[in-house]
C-alpha positions in Angstrom: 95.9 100.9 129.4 96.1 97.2 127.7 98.6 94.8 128.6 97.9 92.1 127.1 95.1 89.1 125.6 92.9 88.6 128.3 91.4 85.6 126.7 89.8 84.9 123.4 85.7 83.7 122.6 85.4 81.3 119.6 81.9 80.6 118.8 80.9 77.1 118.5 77.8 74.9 117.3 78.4 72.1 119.3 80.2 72.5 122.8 80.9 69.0 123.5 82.7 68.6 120.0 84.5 71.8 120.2 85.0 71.2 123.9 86.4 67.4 122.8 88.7 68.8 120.0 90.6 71.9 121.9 91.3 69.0 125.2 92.0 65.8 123.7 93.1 66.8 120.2 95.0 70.1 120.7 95.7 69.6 124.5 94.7 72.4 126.4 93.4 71.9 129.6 89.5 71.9 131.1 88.3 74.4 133.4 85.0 74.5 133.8 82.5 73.3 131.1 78.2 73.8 131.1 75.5 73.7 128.7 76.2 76.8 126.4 80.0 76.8 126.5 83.2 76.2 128.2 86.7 77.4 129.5 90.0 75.9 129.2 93.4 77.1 129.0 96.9 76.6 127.1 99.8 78.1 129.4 98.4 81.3 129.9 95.6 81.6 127.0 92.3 81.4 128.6 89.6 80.1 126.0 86.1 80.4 126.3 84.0 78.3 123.7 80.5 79.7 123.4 77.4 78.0 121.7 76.2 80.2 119.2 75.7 80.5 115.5 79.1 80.1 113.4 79.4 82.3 110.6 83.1 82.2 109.5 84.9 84.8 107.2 86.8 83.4 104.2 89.8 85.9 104.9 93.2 85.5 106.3 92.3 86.0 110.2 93.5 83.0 112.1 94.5 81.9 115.8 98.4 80.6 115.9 100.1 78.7 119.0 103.0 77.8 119.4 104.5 74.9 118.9 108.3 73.3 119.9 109.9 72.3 116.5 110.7 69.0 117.8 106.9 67.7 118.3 106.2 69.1 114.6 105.8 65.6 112.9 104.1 64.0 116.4 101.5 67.4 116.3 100.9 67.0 112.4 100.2 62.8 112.7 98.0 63.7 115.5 96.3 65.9 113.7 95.6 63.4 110.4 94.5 60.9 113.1 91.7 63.3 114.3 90.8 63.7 110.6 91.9 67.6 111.2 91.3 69.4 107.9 94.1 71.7 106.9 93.7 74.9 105.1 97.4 76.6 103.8 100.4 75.3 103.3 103.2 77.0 104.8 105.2 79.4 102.9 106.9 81.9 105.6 109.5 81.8 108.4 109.2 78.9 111.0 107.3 75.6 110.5 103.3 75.8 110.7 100.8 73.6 110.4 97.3 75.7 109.4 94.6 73.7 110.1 90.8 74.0 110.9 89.0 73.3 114.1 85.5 71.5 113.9 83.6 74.8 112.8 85.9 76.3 110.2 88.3 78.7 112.6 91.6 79.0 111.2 94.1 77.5 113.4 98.1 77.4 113.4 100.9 75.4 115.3 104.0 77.7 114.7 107.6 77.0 114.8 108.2 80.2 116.0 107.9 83.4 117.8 108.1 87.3 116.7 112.1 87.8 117.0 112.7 85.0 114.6 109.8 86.2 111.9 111.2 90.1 112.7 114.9 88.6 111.8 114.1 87.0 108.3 111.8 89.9 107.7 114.8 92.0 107.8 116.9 89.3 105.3 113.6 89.9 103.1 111.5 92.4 104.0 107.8 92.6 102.9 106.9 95.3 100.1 107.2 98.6 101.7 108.3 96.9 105.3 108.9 99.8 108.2 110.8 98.2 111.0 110.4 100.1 114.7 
């Protein structure tokens, strides 16, 4: 049975730019890198980026990582420096920055985790919210 994400494929149209971005920009770390894609990894997220044609959806499906509260402001100026497009503003529980990687996937830095969005849901729950 599942346990878990085992890792998670983005497609991208240039692997040295994407490659670039998700280790210098967003930190996570290189593991192995050749001429059609690349792996790195973010605690224990492993990331494969692999060359191919984007084609992104225009829906709400987006990639979030956490993010301590206290390197909010340092993550967001880092972000305008790398001329990092973002895409929502915030309007739920926990401090998020939604922003867009070099071919259009929706990213998010969250102040946050399940237990804390689980605990506000319950102050305000969503129309027709079931807890479990």
């Amino acid at each position: 049975m599942l346990t878990g994400l085992n890792h998670l494929t983005l497609a991208v149209s240039d692997v040295a730019r994407s490659f670039d971005f998700y280790s210098h920009v967003l930190g996570f770390t290189p593991r192995a890198k050749w001429a059609k894609g690349a792996y790195l990894s973010l605690g224990e997220l492993w990331l494969c980026l692999s060359h191919d044609k984007t084609d992104i959806k225009q829906d709400y499906t987006h990639y979030a990582f956490t993010l301590s509260a206290q390197h909010l402001a340092r993550f967001r100026e880092k972000l305008g420096a790398a001329n990092v497009r973002e895409w929502k503003e915030n309007k739920s529980e926990g401090d998020s920055i939604y922003f867009l990687d070099p071919d259009g996937h929706r990213l998010e830095a969250h102040c946050g985790d399940l237990v804390s969005r689980l605990l506000a849901c319950q102050e305000h729950p969503y129309d027709g919210m079931v807890f479990y």
